[in-house]
Phi, psi and omega in degrees: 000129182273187201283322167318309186290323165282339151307329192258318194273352174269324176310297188314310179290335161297325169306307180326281178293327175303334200268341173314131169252135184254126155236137207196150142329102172296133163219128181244116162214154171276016192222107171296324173294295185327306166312324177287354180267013175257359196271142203246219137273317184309335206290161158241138185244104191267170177222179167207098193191097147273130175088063175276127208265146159356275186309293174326289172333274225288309181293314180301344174295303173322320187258349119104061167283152188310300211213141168256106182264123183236125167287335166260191183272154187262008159203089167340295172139326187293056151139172205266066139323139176230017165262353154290313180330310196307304192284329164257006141286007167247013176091297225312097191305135180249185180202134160259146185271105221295318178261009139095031199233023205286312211296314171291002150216036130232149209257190179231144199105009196275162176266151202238147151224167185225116139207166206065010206032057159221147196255139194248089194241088212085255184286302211278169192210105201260141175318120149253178173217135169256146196249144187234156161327309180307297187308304190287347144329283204270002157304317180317307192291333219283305162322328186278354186278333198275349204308305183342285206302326182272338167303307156329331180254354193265328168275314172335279202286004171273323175336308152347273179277031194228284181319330163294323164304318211306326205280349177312321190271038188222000198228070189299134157295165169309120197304165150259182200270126158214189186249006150232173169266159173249329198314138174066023195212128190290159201240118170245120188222128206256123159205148228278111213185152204281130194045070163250291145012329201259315169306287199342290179287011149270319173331335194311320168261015158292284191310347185277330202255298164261055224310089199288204097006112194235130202210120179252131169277133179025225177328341218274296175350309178312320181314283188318322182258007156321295192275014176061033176251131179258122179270140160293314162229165165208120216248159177141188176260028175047030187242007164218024156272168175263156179303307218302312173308317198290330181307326183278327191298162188246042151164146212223150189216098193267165173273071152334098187236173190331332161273003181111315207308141192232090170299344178259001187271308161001266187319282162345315162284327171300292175353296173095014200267155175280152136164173209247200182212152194231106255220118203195147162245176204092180206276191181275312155345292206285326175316318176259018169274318180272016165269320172316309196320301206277350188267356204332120224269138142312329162198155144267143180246093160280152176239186159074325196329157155308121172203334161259181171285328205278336190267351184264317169321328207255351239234311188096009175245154196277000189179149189254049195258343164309317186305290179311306178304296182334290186311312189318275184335296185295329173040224159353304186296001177242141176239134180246144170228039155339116175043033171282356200264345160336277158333327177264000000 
């Protein structure tokens, strides 16, 4: 086939799919963690999440949604998002909503169609832009032009907060109460991080073998019962596990900071679930590595982590100086295993 015949068979085929009718299930929220544990395959998934990260991308995938509608851009231009990649290397057609007016008319369970790159609800008939591998390319360059400037406000403000912070790790809160031990004994602490599902199953004759500690930071926990895994805690603000998970945990630890606010007991309690609280500043991640620390832990296995700027970006947060104090402090005793499944 010459090259021409193959340029006329990608034309066709690009025609092909614009004329493709999608039809599905609305499921809507402005909170992309929340939306996903509602979510089927029959489904469309609207959303409102610009500079949609990884991890979030990586779930929605999981669940083999028809299609992804974002009332915002799925890449701003302010840094090298990867979660669009994620969903169209997974087939998942995407859209953006051109007049931002999707949330207002349409609810959720409602039934939907996309074609023509307008989404059909009855009557109404609301505007997309379909977004591609191409579009998404010059989003890439466009971020990579921008990179500087945020990498620049991103040390800036951990320097910031690493001077402000430091005397915290020197001052440990009060441990919580739980019902197993940790004191001498590895930690495997799971959060929800690019290929943490892919460590996990390499892990597997680690956890047969040293039968550590099994500890999900929020969401990492879902990883642990993916896999037929009981998390011994599962510590954080709750606000990306699933109940099923916080129901299955053998202690649950919300994450508590320095003004009282807890974000996570509200839920917990609607629950009707036991569990203590651990008082820390910094992300939820760095928290429950420095209770393992004071709990001393023989070593931590982290999967999933935080560690750069692009996993802090994708993250809204702005600067890593909890992250960096954490690490100083723990030193050794963490072990990361970030892409480790690489190796094999």
């Amino acid at each position: 086939m010459s090259r021409i015949d193959h340029k006329r068979k990608r034309l066709v085929c690009a025609e092909r799919s614009e004329k493709l009718s999608i039809v599905g299930v609305a499921k809507i929220d402005s909170s992309t963690k929340k939306l996903i544990h509602r979510l089927t395959p029959k489904d469309i998934a609207i959303i409102d999440h610009e500079d949609l990260d990884y991890v979030c991308a990586y779930a929605l995938a999981s669940k083999k949604v028809k299609a992804v509608i974002n009332k915002s851009s799925f890449s701003s231009g302010k840094y090298p998002n990867r979660g669009p990649y994620i969903l169209l290397e997974h087939q998942i057609p995407l859209y953006e909503n051109i007049d931002h007016s999707i949330f207002k008319y349409i609810k959720e369970n409602d039934k939907i169609e996309i074609k023509d790159n307008l989404l059909y609800k009855n009557e109404i008939a609301v505007p997309l832009k379909s977004i591609s591998k191409r579009d998404c390319d010059q989003f890439q360059k466009k971020s990579l032009n921008n990179l500087k400037n945020e990498m620049f406000a991103f040390i800036d403000n951990t320097l910031y907060y690493m001077k402000k912070e430091k005397g915290k790790l020197f001052h440990p809160p009060r441990l919580p109460a739980i019902n197993i031990p940790v004191a001498h004994r590895p930690v495997l602490l799971v959060t929800r991080g690019e290929y943490y599902i892919e460590d996990l199953m390499r892990l597997e004759n680690f956890i047969k073998k040293q039968q550590p500690v099994l500890l999900g930071v929020d969401g990492g926990a879902d990883g642990l019962a993916f896999l037929n895994y009981i998390p011994d805690i599962i510590f954080g603000d709750m606000d990306s596990v699933s109940d099923e998970s916080l129901k299955k945990a053998k202690n649950i630890v919300l994450h508590s900071y320095d003004n009282g606010i807890c974000p996570g007991e509200a839920r917990i309690k609607k629950l009707g679930l036991p569990y203590s609280k651990y008082s820390c500043f910094g992300t939820s991640e760095d928290g429950a590595i420095l209770m393992c620390y004071y709990m001393n832990a023989s070593y931590i296995v982290i999967v999933g982590s935080h560690n750069n700027l692009i996993d802090f970006l994708e993250k809204n947060r702005k600067g890593m100086a909890s992250t960096v104090l954490t690490r100083i402090l723990v030193g050794s005793k963490l072990i990361d295993a970030k892409g480790f499944f690489k190796l094999f």
